[in-house]
N, C-alpha and C positions, 0 to 999 in steps of 0.2 A: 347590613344589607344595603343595599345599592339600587335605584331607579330606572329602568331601561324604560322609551319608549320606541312602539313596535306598533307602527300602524297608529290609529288612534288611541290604543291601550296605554298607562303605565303600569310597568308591573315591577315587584319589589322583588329580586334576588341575589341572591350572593356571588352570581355568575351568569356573565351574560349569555351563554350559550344555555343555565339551568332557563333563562328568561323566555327564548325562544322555544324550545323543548315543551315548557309550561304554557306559552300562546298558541302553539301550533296541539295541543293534547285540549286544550280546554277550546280553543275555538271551531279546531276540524279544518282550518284554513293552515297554509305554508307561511310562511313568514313573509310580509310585504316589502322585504328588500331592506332598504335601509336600518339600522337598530342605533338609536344615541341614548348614552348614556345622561343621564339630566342630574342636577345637584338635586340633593333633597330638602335645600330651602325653598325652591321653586312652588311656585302656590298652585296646587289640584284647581281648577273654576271652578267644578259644579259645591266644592266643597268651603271653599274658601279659606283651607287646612295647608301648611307646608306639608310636605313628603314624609317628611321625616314625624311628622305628628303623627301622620296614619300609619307609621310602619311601627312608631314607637306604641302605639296604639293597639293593633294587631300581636306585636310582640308581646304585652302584656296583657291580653285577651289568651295567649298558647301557655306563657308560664301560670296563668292561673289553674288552665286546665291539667297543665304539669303536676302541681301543688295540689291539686284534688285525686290525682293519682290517676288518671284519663290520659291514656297514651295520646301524645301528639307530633308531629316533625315540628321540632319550633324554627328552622330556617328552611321551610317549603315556599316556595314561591305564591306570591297572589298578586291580585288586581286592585291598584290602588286608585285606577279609572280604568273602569271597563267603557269600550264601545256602546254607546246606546241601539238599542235593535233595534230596527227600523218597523218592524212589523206592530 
């Protein structure tokens, strides 16, 4: 998987256009223009985790579910920093 950010979001997918599809479904917003791709050494802030920790992370949080027999997409797109809501 691969790092796109999109707005203040990153989010983990295999394709940058699965990236925006999965920002614009889960936020209800259009995509804010620009999309860069970011290495996944790159350090999260609020987490103080590389990219690739949380993805690696994540991915072995979906093959567990795999392994217990719990259907799951194990290359579905998520948010490895979501936008804080202001509200």
């Amino acid at each position: 998987m691969k790092a796109f950010r999109i707005g203040d979001c990153i989010i983990a997918a295999d394709l940058e256009n699965e990236a925006v599809e999965f920002f614009c479904e889960e936020t209800g917003s259009p995509s804010p223009g620009a999309i860069l791709e970011m290495g996944v050494e790159e350090i999260v802030p609020e987490s103080g985790l590389m990219i690739k920790d949380v993805i690696n992370q994540v991915m072995d949080e979906r093959c567990a579910w795999l392994r217990m027999g719990v259907p799951t997409e194990l290359h579905w797109p998520f948010f490895v920093r979501k936008k804080a809501d202001p509200n």
